[in-house]
Every structure is written in structure tokens, then in C-alpha cells.
C-alpha positions as CSV (number, residue, x, y, z in Angstrom):
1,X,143.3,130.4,-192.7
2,X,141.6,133.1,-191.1
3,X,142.8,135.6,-188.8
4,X,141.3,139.0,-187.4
5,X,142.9,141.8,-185.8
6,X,141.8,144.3,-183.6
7,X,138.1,144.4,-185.9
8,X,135.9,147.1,-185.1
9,X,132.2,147.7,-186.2
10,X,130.7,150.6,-185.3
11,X,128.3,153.2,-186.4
12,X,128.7,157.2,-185.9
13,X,125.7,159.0,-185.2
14,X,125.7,163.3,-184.3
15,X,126.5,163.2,-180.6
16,X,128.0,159.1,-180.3
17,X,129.7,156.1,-181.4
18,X,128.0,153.1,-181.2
19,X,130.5,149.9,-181.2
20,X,128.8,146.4,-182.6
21,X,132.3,144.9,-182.1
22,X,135.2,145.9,-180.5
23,X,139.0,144.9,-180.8
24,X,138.1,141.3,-182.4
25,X,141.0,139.0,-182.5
26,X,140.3,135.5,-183.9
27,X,142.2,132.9,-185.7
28,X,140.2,129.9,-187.4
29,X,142.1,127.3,-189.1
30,X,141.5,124.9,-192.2
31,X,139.2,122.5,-190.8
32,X,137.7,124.1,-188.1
33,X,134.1,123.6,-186.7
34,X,133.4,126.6,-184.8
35,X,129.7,128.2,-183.2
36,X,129.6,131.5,-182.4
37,X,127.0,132.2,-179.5
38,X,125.9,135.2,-177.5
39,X,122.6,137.3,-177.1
40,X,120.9,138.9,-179.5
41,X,122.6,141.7,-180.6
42,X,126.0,141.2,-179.4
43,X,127.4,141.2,-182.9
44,X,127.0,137.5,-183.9
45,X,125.8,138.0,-187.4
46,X,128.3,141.5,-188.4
47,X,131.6,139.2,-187.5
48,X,130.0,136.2,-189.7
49,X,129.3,138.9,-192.6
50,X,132.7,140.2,-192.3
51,X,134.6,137.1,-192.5
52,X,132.1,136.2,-195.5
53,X,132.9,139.5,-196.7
54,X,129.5,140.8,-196.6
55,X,130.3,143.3,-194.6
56,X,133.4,145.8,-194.0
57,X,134.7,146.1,-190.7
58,X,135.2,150.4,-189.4
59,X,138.9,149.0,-188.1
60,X,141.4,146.5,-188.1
61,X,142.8,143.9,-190.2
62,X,141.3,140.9,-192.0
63,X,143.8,138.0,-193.5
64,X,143.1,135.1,-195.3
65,X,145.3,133.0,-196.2
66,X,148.0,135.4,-195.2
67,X,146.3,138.0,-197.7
68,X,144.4,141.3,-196.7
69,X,140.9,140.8,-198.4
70,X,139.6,144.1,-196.6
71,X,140.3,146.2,-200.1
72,X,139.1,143.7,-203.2
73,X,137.2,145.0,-205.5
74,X,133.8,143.9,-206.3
75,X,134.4,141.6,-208.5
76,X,137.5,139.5,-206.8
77,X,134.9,139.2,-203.7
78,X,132.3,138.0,-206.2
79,X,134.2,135.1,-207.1
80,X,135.7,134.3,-203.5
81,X,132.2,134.3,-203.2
82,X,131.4,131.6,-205.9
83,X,134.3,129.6,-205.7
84,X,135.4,129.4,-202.2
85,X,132.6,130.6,-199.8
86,X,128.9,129.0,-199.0
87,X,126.4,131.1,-196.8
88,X,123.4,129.7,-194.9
89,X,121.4,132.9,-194.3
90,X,118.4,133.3,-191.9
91,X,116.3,134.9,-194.4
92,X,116.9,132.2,-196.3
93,X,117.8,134.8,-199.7
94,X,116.2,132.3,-202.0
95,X,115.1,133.1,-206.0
96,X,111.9,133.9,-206.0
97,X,111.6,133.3,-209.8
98,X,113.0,129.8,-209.7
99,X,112.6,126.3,-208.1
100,X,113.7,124.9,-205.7
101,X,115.3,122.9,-208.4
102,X,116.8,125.4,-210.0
103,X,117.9,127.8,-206.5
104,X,119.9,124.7,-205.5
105,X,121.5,123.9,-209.1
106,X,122.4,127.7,-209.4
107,X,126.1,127.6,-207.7
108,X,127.1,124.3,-209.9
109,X,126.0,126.6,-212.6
110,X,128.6,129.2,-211.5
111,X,130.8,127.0,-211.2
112,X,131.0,125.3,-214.6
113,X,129.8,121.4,-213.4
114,X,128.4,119.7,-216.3
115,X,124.2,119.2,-216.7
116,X,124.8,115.2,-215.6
117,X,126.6,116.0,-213.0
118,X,124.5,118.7,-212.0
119,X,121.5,116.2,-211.8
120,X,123.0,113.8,-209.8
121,X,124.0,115.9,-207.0
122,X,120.7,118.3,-206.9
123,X,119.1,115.0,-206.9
124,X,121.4,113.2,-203.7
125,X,120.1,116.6,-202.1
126,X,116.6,116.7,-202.6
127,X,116.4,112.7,-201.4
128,X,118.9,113.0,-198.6
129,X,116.7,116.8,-197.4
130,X,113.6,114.5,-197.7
131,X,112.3,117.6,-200.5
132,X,111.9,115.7,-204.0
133,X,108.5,116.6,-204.0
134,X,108.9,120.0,-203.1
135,X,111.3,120.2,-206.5
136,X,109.2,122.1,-208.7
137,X,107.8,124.5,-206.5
138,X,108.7,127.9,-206.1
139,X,109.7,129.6,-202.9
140,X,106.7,131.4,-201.6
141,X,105.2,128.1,-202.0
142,X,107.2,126.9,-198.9
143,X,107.1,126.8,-195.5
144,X,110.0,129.0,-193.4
145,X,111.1,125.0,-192.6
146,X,111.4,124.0,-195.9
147,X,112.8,127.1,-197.3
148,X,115.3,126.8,-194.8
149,X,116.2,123.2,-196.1
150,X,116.6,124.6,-199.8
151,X,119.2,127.3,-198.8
152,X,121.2,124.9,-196.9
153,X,121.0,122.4,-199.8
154,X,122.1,125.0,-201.9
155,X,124.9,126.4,-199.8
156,X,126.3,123.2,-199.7
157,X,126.3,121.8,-202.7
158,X,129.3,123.0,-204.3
159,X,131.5,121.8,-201.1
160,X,133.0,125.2,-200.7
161,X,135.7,125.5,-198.8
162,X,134.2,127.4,-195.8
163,X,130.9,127.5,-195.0
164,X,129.2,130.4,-192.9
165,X,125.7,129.6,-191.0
166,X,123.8,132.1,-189.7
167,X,121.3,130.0,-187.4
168,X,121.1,127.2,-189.6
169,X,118.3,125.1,-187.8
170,X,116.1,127.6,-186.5
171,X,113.8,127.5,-188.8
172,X,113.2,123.9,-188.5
173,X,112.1,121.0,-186.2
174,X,113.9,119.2,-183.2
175,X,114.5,116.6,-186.0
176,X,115.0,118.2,-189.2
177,X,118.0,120.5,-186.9
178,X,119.7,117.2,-186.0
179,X,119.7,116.2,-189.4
180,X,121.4,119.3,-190.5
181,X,123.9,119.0,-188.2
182,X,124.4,115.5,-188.2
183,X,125.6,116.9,-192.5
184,X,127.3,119.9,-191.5
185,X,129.1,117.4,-189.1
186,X,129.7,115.7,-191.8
187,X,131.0,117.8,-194.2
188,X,133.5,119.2,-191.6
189,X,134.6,115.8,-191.1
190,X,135.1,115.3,-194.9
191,X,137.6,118.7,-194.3
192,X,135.3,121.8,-194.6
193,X,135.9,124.2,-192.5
194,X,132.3,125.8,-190.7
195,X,131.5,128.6,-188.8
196,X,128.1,128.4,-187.6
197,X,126.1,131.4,-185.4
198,X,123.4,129.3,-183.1
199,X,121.2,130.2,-179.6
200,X,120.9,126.4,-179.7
201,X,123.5,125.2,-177.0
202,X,123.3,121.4,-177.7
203,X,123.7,122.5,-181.8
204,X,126.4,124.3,-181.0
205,X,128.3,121.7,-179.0
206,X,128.3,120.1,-182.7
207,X,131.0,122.6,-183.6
208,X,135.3,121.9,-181.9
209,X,134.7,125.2,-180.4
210,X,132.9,127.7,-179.1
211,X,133.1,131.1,-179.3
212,X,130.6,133.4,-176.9
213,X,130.4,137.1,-177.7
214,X,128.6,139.7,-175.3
215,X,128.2,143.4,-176.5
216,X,130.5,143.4,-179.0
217,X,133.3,141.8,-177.2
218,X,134.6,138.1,-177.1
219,X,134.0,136.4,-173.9
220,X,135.3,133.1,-173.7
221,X,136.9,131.0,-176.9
222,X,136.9,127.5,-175.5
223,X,138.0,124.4,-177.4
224,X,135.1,121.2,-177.4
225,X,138.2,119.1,-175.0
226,X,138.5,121.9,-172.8
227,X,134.9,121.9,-172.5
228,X,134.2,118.5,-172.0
229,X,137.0,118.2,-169.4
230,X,135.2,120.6,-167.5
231,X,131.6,119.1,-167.2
């Protein structure tokens, strides 16, 4: 599904190059649950916007689905984007002028489900994210928790076909963050393939494997049997 080669990030000042990754290689297949953990700064968040193609990489090669998606234009990305891709973001990247109603409905929108249908899965949302009442309101009317809940309601409701979490619980409570996972768990079950950044260890033993990076390198790609073998 997904396979990197030799990805570099880096930025070129006057006197220096400054890597954020160096000579990536990583291969995630259809199905996958994988967390991606390391300290901050060690380029977690740049190789999840790449792969979501959020971001360009400064070298190397990017296939998916045996296709180089390093050159679309704008509006092919826009629609891998719509069609095939949900982001949980920790800014959450909500719209300010709507609902939460209507931030969640927005992707069904896009993608051409019908009004009844429409309502039946915002509304499976809202009751299963324990935010019904919370429908109506807009978004600086929320906590950071419950905004949190909204964009992960709305990156999921469409069932795209890979999902990419940037720190999808930490916004939220010990409980609310097992919830999530408990869904994204889930949802991966039911054949989506995630890759979720976390600093939570015990979160990100929800993923098949785990993927540490350290200044800009990958450390250690272990498999969840592997690491349970070894404990």
C-alpha cells in the first residue's frame, strides 16, 4: 500500500542543512495498525503529513499503490484527500462557522451520501462520542476535549481507507482515550488501515506495530508478536 524510499525532510538555511528525516524507508500494508513514537521533534508529525500528503518530502520516493503520488497536482491530492484519506489533527482544524453538526456531516457531503443517510450516521456518532448535546454548538464553544472528539468523529465518518492520527487522545481523559481507541481498534479490525503518532505507550500498544523514530532517523520497527514475545 504504502512504501517510502530513502525520504528526506530537511530545511537549508545560509551556512547549514538541517535534516527532520533522513533516509526513511517504510512499507505499511492494507490493514495495518501502526504508532509511530519518539520525542518531540524527532519528525513524528512531517513523515505522517507526507504520507497524508500534507507535506512534500526534500528526497526520495513515495508509492502508493505502486504509483508515485510525490508529483499530483493539486487537485488529484484534493480528492485522495476526500475519497480515500481521514486525518485526526492535534489542532483539531475544525470550522469555526459551523456545528459540530455540520463539521462532522461535512466529508459525507463531499462525498455524495444522501441527507437520510447522512443523519443516521452523524447521529450513531454523536450518541456513540457521548456529544448529542454538544450538536448545535459551535467550536469555540468547546472544550480542547470535546473538540478533539468532533475531529475524530468527523475523520472517521466516511470509513476512509487510511486514517492518519496525529496524537489522537491527548486532548482527552484517561477514559474518553480508551474509548477512542477501543473505535480506532475497531475500525482497523473492520479493515482500515491506521497510522497513529502517540507519546502514550499503553495507546500505542493498540496499534500491530510500532515504529520509534529519534532525530530524524527510524530506530526500531517492531511487530506487536515480536513485542509481546519479548516481555
Amino acid at each position: 500500500m504504502i512504501h517510502l524510499t530513502n525520504i528526506d525532510k530537511f530545511y537549508d538555511s545560509k551556512f547549514q542543512r538541517t535534516f527532520v528525516l533522513k533516509g526513511i524507508n517504510l512499507s505499511v500494508n492494507d490493514g495495518e495498525f501502526v504508532s509511530i513514537m519518539g520525542p518531540s521533534g524527532s519528525g513524528k508529525s512531517t513523515l505522517l503529513n507526507i504520507i497524508g500528503l500534507l507535506d512534500a518530502p526534500s528526497a526520495g520516493q513515495y508509492m502508493l499503490y505502486d504509483k508515485s503520488v510525490l508529483d499530483l497536482k493539486e487537485k488529484v491530492k484534493v480528492d485522495y484527500h476526500r475519497n480515500f484519506m481521514g486525518f485526526i489533527f492535534q489542532a483539531y482544524h475544525l470550522i469555526e462557522d459551523m456545528t459540530v453538526y455540520e463539521n462532522i456531516e461535512t466529508p459525507l457531503i463531499y462525498k455524495g451520501v444522501s441527507g437520510r443517510d447522512r443523519k443516521a450516521m452523524v447521529a450513531d456518532l454523536l450518541d456513540r462520542f457521548n456529544i448529542v448535546a454538544k450538536k448545535d454548538l459551535f467550536p469555540q464553544q468547546l472544550s480542547g476535549g470535546q473538540q478533539q472528539l468532533v475531529g475524530i468523529a468527523r475523520a472517521i465518518i466516511g470509513k476512509p481507507k487510511l486514517l492518519l492520527a496525529d496524537e489522537p487522545t491527548g486532548n482527552l481523559q484517561s477514559a474518553q482515550g480508551e474509548m477512542i481507541m477501543e473505535t480506532l481498534k475497531t475500525l482497523n479490525d473492520e479493515g482500515m488501515t491506521i497510522i497513529q503518532v502517540t507519546h502514550n505507550e499503553k495507546f500505542a500498544g493498540y496499534g500491530k506495530r510500532i515504529i520509534r523514530l529519534e532525530d530524524g532517523y527510524i530506530r526500531s520497527d517492531e511487530r506487536k508478536e515480536v513485542i509481546q514475545s519479548q516481555r
